[in-house]
N, C-alpha and C positions, 0 to 999 in steps of 0.2 A: 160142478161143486167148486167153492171157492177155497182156492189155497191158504187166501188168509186166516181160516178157521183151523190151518194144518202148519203154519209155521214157527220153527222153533227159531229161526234165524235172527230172523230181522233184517237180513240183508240190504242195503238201498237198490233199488230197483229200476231196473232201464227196460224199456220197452224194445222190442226184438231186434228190429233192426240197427238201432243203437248199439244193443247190448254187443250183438254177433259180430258189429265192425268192430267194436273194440279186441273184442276174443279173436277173429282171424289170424290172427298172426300163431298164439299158441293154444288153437282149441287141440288141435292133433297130441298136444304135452296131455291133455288133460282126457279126455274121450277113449276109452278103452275098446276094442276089438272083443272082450267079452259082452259088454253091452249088447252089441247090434250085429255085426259080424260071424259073431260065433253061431247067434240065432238063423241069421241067412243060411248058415253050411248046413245046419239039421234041417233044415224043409225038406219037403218029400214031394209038395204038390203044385211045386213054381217049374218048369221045363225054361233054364236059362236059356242053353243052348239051343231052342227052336225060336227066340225072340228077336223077330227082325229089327222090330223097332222101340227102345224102351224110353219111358219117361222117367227120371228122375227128379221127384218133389221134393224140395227142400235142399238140394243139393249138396249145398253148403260147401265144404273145401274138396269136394269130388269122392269122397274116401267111397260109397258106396256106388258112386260111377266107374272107380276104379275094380272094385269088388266087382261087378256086374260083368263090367269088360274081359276081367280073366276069367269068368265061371261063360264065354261064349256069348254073351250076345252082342248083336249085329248092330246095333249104329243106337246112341244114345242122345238125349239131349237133355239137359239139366236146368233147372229153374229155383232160383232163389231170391228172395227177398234183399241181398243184403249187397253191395257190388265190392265189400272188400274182400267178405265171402268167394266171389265170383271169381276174382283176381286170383286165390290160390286155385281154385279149380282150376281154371284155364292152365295155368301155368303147369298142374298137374298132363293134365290132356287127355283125361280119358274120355270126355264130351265131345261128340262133335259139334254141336251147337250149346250156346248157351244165353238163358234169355233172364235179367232183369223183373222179377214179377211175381205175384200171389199167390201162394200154391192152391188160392179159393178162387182164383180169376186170373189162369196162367196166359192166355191170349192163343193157347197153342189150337191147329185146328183139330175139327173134330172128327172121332172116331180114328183115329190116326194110328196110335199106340196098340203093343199087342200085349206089353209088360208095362204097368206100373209100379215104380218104389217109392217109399217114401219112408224115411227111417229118421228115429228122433225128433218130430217137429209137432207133433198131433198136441202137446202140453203148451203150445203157444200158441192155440186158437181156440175162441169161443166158442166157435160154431163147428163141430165136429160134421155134420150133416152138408155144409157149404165145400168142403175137402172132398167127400165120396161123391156129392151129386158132380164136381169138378174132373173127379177122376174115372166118371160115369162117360162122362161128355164127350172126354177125348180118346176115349179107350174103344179101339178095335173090337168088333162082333162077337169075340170067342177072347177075347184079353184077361189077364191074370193082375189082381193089383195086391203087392206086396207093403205089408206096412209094418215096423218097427216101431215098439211105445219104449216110453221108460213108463213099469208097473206105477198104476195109479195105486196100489197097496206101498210101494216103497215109500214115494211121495210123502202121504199121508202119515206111515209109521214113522219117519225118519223127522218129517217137517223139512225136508230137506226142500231147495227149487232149483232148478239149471240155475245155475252159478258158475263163478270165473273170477280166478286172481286177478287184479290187474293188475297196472303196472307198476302201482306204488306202494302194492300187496295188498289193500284192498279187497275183500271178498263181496262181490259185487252177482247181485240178482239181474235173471232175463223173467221178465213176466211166465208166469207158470201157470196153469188150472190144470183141474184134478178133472178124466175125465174116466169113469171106469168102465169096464170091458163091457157089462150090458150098455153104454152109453153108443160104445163102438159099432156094437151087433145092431142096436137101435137103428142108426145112421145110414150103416151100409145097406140092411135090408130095404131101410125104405128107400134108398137108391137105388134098387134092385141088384147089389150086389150080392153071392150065393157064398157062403164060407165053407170053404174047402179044407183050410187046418189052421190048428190055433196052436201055439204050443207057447209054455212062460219058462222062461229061465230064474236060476235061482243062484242065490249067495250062493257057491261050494267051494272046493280048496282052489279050485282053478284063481277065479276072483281074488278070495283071500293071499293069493299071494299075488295077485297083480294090486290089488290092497287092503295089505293086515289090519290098517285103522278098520276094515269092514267085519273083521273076524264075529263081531258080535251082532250080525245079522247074519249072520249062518242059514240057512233054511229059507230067509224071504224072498217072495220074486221080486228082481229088480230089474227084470225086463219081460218083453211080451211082444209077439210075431202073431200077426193075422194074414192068412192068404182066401184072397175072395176071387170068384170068378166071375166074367159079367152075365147076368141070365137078362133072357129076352121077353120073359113073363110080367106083366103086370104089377108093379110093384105092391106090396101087400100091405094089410094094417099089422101092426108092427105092437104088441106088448111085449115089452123086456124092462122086470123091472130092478132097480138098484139095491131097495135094501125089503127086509121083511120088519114087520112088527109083531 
């Protein structure tokens, strides 16, 4: 779905990797730990600590490599589009490798991984289906792929798009699309991924006070955890549909 029909903004707009060089320096001011993080600790059906090997998509400034690393797993490697992005990750260090490149066409080899992550990045790609079949590729026989959205319901209610001050205060757009959750189920089945748990986060006091301008979304989700596991079956024909009439 196209964002344009959901924006209240107007923001001017930079395309991703643009955008995210700019923001490196203060995405971490701005990206809350209730987002994505918070959602990582209530899963029930990712085994961190049995993961030898995990992929990180989307990487970005490590936060969620660093997350990974203290919940036990065993050697990571991180992939981002962006290299100024890359620059704070490395300097973080929770990577042991880190690669330059597409999270639709990471270069990594395959069947490699046992854990997949990918947190925050799915609203800056067209092609949801080119991500799962990617994360299909490189993923281990019995692998787990972890994904963090921001709620395509917030998006939409809010008009809001990944945005970022910049430097001259400027509120400044990264390309956004609206992808909703049967879009996701869509994608991943016909990758033959098997959904194991879904669970949405929502506005509550927590938020509200990490921020009060949000007080008046109280109740909406503004995020959302899928955990899929790889099946070896036949991928299937796939109806999931978006809206009713």
């Amino acid at each position: 779905m196209r964002f344009d029909d959901f924006d209240t903004r107007g923001y001017r707009t930079l395309d991703v990797r643009t955008g995210y060089g700019q923001w490196a320096d203060t995405y971490e001011d701005t990206v809350q730990d209730t987002m994505d993080l918070a959602l990582l600790d209530r899963l029930t059906e990712a085994d961190w600590g049995a993961a030898r090997r995990a992929a990180d998509l989307g990487c970005g400034t490590g936060r969620t490599g660093a997350w990974l690393r203290a919940h036990g797993v065993g050697a990571i490697d991180g992939v981002d589009l962006t290299p100024q992005m890359l620059d704070v990750a490395r300097k973080r260090g929770a990577h042991d490798r880190l690669f330059e490149a597409d999270v639709t066409a990471t270069g990594l080899a395959e069947r490699t991984y046992d854990l997949l992550a990918a947190s925050l990045i799915d609203e800056h790609l067209d092609d949801l289906g080119a991500l799962y079949r990617e994360a299909w590729r490189i993923a281990a026989g019995t692998a787990t792929f972890v994904l963090v959205a921001f709620h395509p319901h917030f998006i939409m209610h809010t008009g809001m798009p990944t945005h970022f001050t910049a430097a001259d205060g400027e509120d400044v757009a990264i390309t956004t699309n609206v992808h909703l959750v049967s879009e996701h189920v869509s994608a991943a089945l016909a990758a033959r991924w098997r959904l194991a748990e879904l669970r949405e986060r929502v506005v509550d006091d927590e938020w509200v006070t990490v921020k009060p301008k949000w007080a008046g979304f109280r109740g909406h989700p503004v995020s959302v955890a899928y955990v899929w596991h790889k099946e070896s079956r036949p991928a299937p024909s796939v109806h999931c549909g978006g809206t009713v009439s």
